[in-house]
C-alpha positions as CSV (number, residue, x, y, z in Angstrom):
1,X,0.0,0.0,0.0
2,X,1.4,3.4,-0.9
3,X,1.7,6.1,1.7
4,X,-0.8,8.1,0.0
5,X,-3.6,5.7,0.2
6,X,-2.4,5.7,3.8
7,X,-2.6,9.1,4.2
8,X,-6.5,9.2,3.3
9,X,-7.3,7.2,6.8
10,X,-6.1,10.3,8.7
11,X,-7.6,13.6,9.2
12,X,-6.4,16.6,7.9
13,X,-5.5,17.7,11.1
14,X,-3.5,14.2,12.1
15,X,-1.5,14.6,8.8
16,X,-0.7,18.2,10.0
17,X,1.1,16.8,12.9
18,X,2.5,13.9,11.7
19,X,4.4,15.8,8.9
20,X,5.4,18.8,11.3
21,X,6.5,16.1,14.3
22,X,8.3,13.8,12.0
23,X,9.0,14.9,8.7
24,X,9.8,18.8,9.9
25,X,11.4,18.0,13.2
26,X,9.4,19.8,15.5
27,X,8.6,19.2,19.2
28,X,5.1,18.6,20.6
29,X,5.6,21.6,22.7
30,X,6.3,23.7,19.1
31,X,3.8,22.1,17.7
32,X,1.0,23.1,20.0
33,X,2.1,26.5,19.9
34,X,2.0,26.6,16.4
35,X,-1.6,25.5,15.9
36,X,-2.7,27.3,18.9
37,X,-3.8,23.5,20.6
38,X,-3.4,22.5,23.8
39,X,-0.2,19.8,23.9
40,X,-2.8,17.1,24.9
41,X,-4.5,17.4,21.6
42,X,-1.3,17.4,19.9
43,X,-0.5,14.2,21.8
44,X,-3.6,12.4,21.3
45,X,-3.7,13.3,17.4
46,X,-0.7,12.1,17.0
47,X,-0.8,8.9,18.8
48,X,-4.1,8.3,17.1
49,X,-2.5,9.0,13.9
50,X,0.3,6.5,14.9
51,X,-2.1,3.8,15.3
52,X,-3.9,4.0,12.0
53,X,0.0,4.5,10.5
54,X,1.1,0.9,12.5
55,X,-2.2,-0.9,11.1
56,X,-1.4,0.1,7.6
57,X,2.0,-0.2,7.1
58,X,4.3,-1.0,10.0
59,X,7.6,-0.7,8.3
60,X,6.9,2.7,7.0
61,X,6.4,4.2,10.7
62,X,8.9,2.1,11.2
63,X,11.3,4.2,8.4
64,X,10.1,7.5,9.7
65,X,11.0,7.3,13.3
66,X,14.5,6.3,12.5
67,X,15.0,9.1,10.0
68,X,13.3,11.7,12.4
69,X,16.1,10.2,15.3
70,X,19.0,10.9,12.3
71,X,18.1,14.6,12.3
C-alpha cells in the first residue's frame, strides 16, 4: 500500500502533525504552539495518527522514526 492511500485514513489535522512532528522535526511543545492546541490534543492526534500508521504499514512508521532520530 502506498503512503498516500495511507494518508487518506487520517484527518487533515493528524497529517498536519505527523508531517510537522516527523517529517519537519518539531517538538510537541512547538507544535501546540504553532496551531494554537493545547499539547494534549497534539499528543492524542498524534498517537491516534500513529495507530492508523502501524495498522497500515508497519515498516513505513517504522522508516520514519528512524530518519526523524537521524536529524
Amino acid at each position: 500500500m502506498d503512503v498516500q492511500k495511507i494518508l487518506k485514513h487520517l484527518s487533515k489535522d493528524q497529517i498536519e502533525i505527523i508531517q510537522k512532528l516527523y517529517f519537519m522535526g518539531a517538538t510537541q511543545a512547538e507544535v501546540s504552539k504553532d496551531l494554537n492546541l493545547p499539547l494534549g490534543t497534539v499528543k492524542s492526534r498524534a498517537r491516534a495518527a500513529i495507530k492508523v500508521l502501524r495498522k497500515f504499514y508497519n515498516p513505513l512508521l517504522s522508516f520514519v522514526i528512524m530518519i526523524r532520530t537521524i536529524i
